[in-house]
C-alpha positions in Angstrom: 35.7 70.1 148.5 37.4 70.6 145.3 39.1 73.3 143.3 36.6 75.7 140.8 38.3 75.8 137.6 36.1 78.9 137.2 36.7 81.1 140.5 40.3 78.9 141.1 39.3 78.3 145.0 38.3 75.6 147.1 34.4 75.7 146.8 31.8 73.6 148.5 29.3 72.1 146.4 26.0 72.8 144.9 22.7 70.3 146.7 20.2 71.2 144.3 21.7 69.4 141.2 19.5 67.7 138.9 20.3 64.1 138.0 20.2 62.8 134.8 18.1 60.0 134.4 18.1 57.7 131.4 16.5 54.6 131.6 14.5 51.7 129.4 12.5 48.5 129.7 12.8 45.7 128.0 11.5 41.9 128.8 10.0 42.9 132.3 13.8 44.7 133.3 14.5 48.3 133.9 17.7 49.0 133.1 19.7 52.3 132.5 22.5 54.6 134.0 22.0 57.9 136.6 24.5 60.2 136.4 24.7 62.5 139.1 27.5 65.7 139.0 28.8 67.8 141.5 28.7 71.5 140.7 30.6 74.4 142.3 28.6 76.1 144.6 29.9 79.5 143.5 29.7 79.1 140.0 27.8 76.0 138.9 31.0 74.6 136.5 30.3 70.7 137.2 33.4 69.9 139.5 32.7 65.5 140.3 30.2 62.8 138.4 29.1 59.5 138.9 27.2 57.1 137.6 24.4 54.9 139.4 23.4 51.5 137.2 19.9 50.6 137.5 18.6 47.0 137.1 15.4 46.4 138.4 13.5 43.2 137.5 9.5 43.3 137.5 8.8 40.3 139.7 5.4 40.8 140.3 2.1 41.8 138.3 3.1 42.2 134.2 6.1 40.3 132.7 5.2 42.4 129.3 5.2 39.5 126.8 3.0 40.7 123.7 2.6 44.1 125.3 4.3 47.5 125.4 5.8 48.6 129.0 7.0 52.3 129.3 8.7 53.4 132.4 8.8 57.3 133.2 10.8 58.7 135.7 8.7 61.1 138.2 10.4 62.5 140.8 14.7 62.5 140.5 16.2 64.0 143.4 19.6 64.2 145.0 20.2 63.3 148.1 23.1 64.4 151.0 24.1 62.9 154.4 27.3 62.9 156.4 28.5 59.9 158.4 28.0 61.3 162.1 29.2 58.2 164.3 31.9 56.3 163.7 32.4 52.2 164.2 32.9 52.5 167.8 29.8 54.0 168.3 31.4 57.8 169.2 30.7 60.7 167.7 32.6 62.6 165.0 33.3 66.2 164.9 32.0 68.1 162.2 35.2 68.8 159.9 36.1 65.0 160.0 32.4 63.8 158.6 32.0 61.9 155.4 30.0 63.1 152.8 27.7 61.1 151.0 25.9 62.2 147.8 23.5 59.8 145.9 19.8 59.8 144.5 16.1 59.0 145.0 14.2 58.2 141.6 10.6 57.5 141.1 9.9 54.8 138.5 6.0 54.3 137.1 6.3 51.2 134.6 3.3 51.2 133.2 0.7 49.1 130.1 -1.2 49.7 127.4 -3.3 47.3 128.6 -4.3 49.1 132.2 -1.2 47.9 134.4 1.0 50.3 136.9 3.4 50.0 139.2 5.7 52.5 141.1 9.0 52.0 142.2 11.9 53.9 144.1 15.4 53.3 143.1 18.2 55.0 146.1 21.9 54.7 146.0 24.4 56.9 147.1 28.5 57.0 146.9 31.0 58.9 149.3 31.7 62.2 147.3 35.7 61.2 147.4 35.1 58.6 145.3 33.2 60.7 142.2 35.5 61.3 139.3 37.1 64.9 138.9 36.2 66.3 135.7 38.9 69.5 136.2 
């Protein structure tokens, strides 16, 4: 939880952000950034970002010499889970859970020349250790 800027209580936050995916090929490697941001779930004033690094290397199929690769992203999602066991094995009560906020992104690369290939890239970060933007 943080503190709204906006409404100036402690607000839970928003699951339905969109992330912002930006991300290129180049010499059979996706690379790019995902930034994901926490929103107040009153208001919608971004609260906590991140940002995920992508570098996935095409090992298989089309290196993309003397061709031109595209990569589209389909289907960006966020995701949200809470740590419910702890090392021991025991559970742990609600209001002591971890959060965990990351993404899901669908990658197509795809050819002039006829070639696909889908991919999923996941990660996700504890939401204490996003950077406060109030």
């Amino acid at each position: 939880m943080a503190r709204c800027p906006d409404c100036n209580k402690f607000v839970s936050y928003d699951n339905f952000t969109e992330p912002e995916v930006d991300v290129d090929i180049a010499e059979g490697l996706v690379s790019g950034e995902i930034r994901l941001a926490l929103a107040c779930g009153e208001w919608g004033a971004e609260l906590k970002e991140t940002t995920f690094v992508v570098d996935i290397k095409l090992d298989e199929g089309h290196d993309g010499v003397g061709h031109e690769l595209s990569v589209e992203a389909r289907d960006a999602e966020m995701t949200t889970r809470q740590g419910a066991i702890d090392k021991k094995g025991k559970p742990i009560p609600p209001r002591y859970r971890r959060t965990y906020y990351g993404v899901a992104v669908d990658f197509q690369v795809s050819c002039v020349c006829g070639f696909s290939k889908d991919f999923e890239f996941k990660d996700e970060l504890q939401a204490s250790s996003f950077d406060d933007l109030t």
